[in-house]
C-alpha positions in Angstrom: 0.0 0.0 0.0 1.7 3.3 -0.9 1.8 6.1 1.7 -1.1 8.1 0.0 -3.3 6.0 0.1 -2.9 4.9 3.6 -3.5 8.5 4.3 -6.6 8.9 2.3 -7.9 5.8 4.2 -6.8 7.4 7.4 -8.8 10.6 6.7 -11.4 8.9 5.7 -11.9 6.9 9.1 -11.4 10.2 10.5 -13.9 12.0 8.9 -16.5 8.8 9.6 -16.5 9.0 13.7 -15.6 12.8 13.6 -17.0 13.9 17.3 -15.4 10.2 18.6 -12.0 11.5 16.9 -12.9 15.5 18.2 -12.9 14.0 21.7 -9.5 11.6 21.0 -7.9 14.8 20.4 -9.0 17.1 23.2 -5.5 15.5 25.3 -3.5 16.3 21.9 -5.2 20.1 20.9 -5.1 21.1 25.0 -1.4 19.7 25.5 0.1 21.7 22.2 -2.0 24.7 22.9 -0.7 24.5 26.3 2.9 24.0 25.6 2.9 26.7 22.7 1.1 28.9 24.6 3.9 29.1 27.5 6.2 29.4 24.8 4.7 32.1 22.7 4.9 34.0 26.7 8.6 33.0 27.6 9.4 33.7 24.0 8.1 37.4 23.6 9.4 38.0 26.7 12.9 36.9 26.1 12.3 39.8 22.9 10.2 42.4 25.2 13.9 42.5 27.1 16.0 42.4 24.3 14.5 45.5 22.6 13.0 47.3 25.7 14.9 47.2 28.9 18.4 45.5 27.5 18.9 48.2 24.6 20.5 51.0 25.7 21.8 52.4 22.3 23.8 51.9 19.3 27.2 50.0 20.2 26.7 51.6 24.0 26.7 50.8 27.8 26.2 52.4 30.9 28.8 53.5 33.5 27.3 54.6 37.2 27.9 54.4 40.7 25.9 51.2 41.4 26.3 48.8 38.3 24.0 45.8 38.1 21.9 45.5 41.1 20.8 41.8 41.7 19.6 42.1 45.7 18.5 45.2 48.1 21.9 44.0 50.1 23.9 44.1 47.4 22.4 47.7 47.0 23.4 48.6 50.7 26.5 46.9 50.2 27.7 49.3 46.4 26.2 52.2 48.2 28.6 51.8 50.9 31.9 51.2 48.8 31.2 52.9 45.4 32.0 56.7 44.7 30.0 59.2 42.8 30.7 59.5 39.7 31.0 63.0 38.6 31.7 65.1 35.3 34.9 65.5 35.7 35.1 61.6 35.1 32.8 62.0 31.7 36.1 64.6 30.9 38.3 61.9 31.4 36.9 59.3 28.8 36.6 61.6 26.5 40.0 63.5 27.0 41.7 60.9 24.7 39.3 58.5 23.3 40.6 55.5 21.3 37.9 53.0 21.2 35.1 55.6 22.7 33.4 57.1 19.9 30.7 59.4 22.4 30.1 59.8 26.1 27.0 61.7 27.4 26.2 62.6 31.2 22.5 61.6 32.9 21.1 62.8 36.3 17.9 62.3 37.3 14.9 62.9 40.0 10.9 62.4 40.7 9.5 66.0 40.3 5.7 67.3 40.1 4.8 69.3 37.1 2.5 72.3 36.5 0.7 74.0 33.9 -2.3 76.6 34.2 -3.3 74.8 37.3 -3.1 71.3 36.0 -0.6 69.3 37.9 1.3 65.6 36.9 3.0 63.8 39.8 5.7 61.4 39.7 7.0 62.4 36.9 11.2 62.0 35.6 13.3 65.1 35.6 16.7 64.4 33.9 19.4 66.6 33.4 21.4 65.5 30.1 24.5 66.6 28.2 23.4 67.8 24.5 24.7 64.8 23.0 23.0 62.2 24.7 20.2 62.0 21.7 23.2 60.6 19.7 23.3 57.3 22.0 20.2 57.2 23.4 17.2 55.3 22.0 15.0 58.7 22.7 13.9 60.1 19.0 12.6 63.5 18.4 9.4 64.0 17.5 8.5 67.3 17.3 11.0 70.1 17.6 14.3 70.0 18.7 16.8 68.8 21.0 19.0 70.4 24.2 21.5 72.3 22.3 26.1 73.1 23.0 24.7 76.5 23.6 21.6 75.8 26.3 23.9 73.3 28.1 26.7 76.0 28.2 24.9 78.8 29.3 22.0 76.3 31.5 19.4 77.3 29.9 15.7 77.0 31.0 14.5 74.8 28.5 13.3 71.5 28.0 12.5 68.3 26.0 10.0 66.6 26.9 8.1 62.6 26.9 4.9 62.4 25.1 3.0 61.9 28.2 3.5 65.3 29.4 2.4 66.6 25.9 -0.8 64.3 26.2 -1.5 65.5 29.5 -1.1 69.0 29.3 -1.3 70.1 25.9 -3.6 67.7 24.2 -4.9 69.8 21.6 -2.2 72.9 22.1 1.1 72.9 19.9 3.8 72.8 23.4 6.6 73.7 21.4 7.4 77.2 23.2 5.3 76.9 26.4 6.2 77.0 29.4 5.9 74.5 32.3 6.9 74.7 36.0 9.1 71.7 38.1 9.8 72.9 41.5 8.4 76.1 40.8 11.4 77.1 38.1 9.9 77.6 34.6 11.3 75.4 31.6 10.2 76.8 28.1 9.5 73.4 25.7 11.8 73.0 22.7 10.9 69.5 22.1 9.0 66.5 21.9 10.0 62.5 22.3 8.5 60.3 20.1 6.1 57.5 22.1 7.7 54.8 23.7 5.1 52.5 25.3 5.1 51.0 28.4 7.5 48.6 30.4 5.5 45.6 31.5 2.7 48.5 31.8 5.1 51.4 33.8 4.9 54.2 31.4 8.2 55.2 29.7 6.9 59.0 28.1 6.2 60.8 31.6 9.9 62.1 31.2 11.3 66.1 31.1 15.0 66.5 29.8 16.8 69.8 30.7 20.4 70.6 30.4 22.7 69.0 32.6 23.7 72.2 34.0 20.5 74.0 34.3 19.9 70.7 36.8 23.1 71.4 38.5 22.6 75.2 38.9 18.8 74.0 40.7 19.6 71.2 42.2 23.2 71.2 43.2 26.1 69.6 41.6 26.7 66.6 44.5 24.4 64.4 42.7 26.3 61.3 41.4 25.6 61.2 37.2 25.5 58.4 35.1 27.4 58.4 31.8 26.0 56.8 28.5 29.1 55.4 26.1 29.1 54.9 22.7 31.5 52.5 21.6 33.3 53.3 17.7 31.5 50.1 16.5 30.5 46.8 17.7 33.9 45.0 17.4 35.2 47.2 19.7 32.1 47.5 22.7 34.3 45.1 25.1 37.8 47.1 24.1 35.7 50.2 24.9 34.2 49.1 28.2 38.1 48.1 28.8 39.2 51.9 28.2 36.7 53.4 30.7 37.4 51.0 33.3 41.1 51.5 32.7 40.4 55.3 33.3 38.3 55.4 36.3 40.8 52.9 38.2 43.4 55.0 37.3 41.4 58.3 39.1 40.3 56.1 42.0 44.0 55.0 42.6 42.9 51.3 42.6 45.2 48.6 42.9 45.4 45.8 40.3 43.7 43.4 43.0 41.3 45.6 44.1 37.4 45.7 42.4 35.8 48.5 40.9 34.2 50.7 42.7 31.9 51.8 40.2 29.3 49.9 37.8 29.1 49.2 34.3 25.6 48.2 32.9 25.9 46.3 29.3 23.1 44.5 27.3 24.8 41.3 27.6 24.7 41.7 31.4 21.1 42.2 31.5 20.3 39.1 28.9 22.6 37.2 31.1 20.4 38.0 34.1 17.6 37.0 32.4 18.7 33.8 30.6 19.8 32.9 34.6 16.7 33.6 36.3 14.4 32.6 32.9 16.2 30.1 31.9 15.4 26.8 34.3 11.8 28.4 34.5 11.7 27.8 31.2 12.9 24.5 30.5 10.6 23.3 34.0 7.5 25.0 32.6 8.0 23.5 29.1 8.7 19.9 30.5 5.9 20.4 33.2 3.2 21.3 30.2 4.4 18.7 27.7 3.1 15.7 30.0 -0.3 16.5 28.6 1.2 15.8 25.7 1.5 12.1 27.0 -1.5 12.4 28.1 -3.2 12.8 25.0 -1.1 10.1 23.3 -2.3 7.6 25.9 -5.8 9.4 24.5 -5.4 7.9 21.7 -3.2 4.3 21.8 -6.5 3.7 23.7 -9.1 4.6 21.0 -7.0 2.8 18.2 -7.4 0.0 20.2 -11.1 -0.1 20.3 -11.1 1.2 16.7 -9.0 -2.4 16.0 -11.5 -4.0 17.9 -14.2 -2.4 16.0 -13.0 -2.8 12.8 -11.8 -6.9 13.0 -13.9 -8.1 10.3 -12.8 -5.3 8.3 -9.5 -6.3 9.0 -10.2 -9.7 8.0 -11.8 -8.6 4.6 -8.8 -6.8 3.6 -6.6 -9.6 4.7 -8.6 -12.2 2.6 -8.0 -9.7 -0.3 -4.8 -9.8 -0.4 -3.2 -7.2 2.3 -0.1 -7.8 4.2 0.8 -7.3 7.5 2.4 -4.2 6.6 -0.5 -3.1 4.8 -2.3 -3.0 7.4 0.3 -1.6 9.8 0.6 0.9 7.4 -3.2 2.1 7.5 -3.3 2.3 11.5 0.0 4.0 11.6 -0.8 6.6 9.2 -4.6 7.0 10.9 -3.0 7.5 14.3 -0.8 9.9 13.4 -2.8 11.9 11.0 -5.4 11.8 14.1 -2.4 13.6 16.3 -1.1 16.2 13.7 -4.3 17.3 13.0 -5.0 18.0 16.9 -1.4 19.3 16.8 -2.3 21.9 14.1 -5.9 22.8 16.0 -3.4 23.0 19.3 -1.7 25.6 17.7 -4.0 27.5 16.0 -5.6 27.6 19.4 -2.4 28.8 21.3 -1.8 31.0 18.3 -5.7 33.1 19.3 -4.9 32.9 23.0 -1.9 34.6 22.5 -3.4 37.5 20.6 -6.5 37.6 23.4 -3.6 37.4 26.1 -1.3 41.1 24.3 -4.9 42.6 23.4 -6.0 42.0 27.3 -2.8 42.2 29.9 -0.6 43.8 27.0 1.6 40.9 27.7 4.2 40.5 25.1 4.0 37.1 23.0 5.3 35.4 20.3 5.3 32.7 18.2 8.4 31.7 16.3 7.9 29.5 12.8 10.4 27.1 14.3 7.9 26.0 17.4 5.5 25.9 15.5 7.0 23.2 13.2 8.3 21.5 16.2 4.8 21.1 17.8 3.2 19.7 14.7 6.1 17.3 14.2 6.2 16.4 18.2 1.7 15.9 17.5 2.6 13.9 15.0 5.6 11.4 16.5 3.4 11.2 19.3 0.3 9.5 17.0 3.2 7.1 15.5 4.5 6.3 18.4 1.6 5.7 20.2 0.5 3.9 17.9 2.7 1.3 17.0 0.8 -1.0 19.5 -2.6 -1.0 18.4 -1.4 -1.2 14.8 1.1 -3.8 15.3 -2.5 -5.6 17.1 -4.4 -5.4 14.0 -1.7 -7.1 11.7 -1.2 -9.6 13.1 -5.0 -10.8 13.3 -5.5 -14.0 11.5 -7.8 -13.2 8.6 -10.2 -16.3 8.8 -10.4 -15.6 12.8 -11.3 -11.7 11.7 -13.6 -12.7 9.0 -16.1 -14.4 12.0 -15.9 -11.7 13.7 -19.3 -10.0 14.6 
């Protein structure tokens, strides 16, 4: 019997007892769904960091006082032993730069806002050097950006997050007004383009001013953070090497002694999360996948009443000349069309909940071609291997013991 064939019988059969084989499949179409499902989360997840909270610029990292903080000890602990960094360390980098191709300064602070009596709480102040829109990920939307001149001479303007623009202006052009933080007015030169939202904190309710305009408010003892821009990606590590070369060197630290000062990188944060995501991962996968099992078990059992069913049929196809691998062939193939076709329904399903799950909790998911492939070939094996038994059953019936079969 050629493979085709034994597929069209398969289908066939299929099609015959279709709410018998709908209910053989629940185990297979819940299992997939389920393992996809956790997948598509873990998976949009893994890409939510990547391009929202582990990019932090075009070939760039992050130097400040604390680093990478893992624990609220570890926090105490950096807090304790780490010195501010201050501008005149930004002057350093960029006194002789080999592998630094831009270095920008960041300070920051919770302020309230005001506008003709409307007020906005909580929002970020950050004071920035003019150049920091070359390494950021910020974008201009409408305006401009902190200019060499405003940061010079501290001037009192600002760029600010869509959120504030929404807020306060939403059906006013804000380019040229003026809002108050602290009671200090700030004329608007600028807005950002929308970010979003970071696992739902918002990401727009941002002002920017000069570094020095927050300096000449706020005083100059605040420890900054300095973005660096690396000249390329070949040379981010040899880069990150340079800086830490520097600030040793103005810290007078020996060679055995550790830094005293953080450096943030996207490979440290995707490190984090592989560590902490990772096991989760591979648990919740293998946790989810003994439905799977489940719903192979599902259906070994109906092929073996479907064998029993079907022994005079069996016998008549036996008397007619089919072999043992004939008929092999036709309950192999039925089994596992019966599982791929839950496998496909399994995903399809996993493929809507994942939609309904973004449109709902704006959880990031996604669903990569390669899982999807692996889930219908997984459905499948699952049939075939499954069954093997109640297949192997039906061959080797004897045909004139079939045949007087009721």
């Amino acid at each position: 019997m050629k493979f085709v064939e034994a597929l069209r019988l398969a289908f066939s059969t299929i099609a015959t007892h279709k709410l018998r084989s709908f209910l053989t499949l629940l185990g297979i179409i819940f299992g997939v769904a389920t393992v996809i499902v956790v997948v598509s989360l873990i998976e949009g997840f893994n890409q939510y960091v990547e391009e929202k909270i582990a990019d932090l610029g075009s070939n760039a990292f992050v130097v400040n006082k604390l680093g990478f903080i893992t624990s609220f000890q570890e926090w105490i602990d950096k807090n304790k032993k780490n010195k501010d960094i201050k501008i005149e360390d930004l002057q350093a980098i960029m006194e002789h730069p080999v592998y630094v191709k831009d270095a920008a300064a960041q300070v920051g602070r919770r302020v309230e806002i005001k506008y003709e009596g409307k007020t906005l709480q909580d929002f970020v102040l950050r004071g920035v050097s003019h150049n920091m829109i070359d390494i950021d990920t910020v974008r201009i939307d409408q305006g401009r950006y902190i200019s060499v001149q405003e940061e010079e001479h501290s001037g009192y303007v600002c760029f600010v997050g869509s959120d504030v623009v929404n807020q306060l202006f939403p059906t006013l052009d804000p380019i040229g007004r003026e809002i108050k933080i602290d009671g200090i007015p700030l004329r608007i030169i600028g807005v950002a383009q929308t970010i979003g939202t970071i696992f739902g904190n918002p990401q727009d309710n941002f002002v920017l001013i000069p570094i020095t305009t927050f300096q000449k408010i706020y005083g100059s003892r605040w420890s900054i953070s300095i973005r660096v821009a690396a000249t390329g990606p070949d040379t981010l590590e040899k880069a990150q090497d340079e800086v830490r070369v520097i600030l040793r060197a103005r810290r007078h630290l020996k060679y055995y002694d550790a830094d005293n000062f953080g450096i943030v990188t996207s490979d440290a944060i995707n490190n984090l999360r592989k560590q902490v995501f990772g096991t989760i991962s591979i648990v919740t996968v293998g946790v989810t996948s003994i439905s799977l099992i489940v719903g192979g078990i599902v259906v070994m059992n109906m092929m073996l009443v479907s064998v029993t069913e079907r022994t005079r049929e069996i016998g008549v196809r036996k008397s007619l000349g089919a072999r043992r691998r004939d008929i092999l062939k036709q309950f192999l193939a039925e089994s596992t069309a019966l599982s791929f076709a839950g496998g496909a329904i399994g995903v399809a399903l996993a493929y809507g909940i994942g939609r309904l799950v973004t449109a709902l909790f704006s959880l990031p998911t996604a669903l990569p071609i390669v899982w999807t492939i692996v889930a219908l070939s997984v459905s499948g094996g699952i049939g075939l291997f499954f069954g093997i038994y109640p297949a192997w059953k039906a061959a080797k019936l004897d045909p004139i013991e079939a045949l007087r079969s009721d």
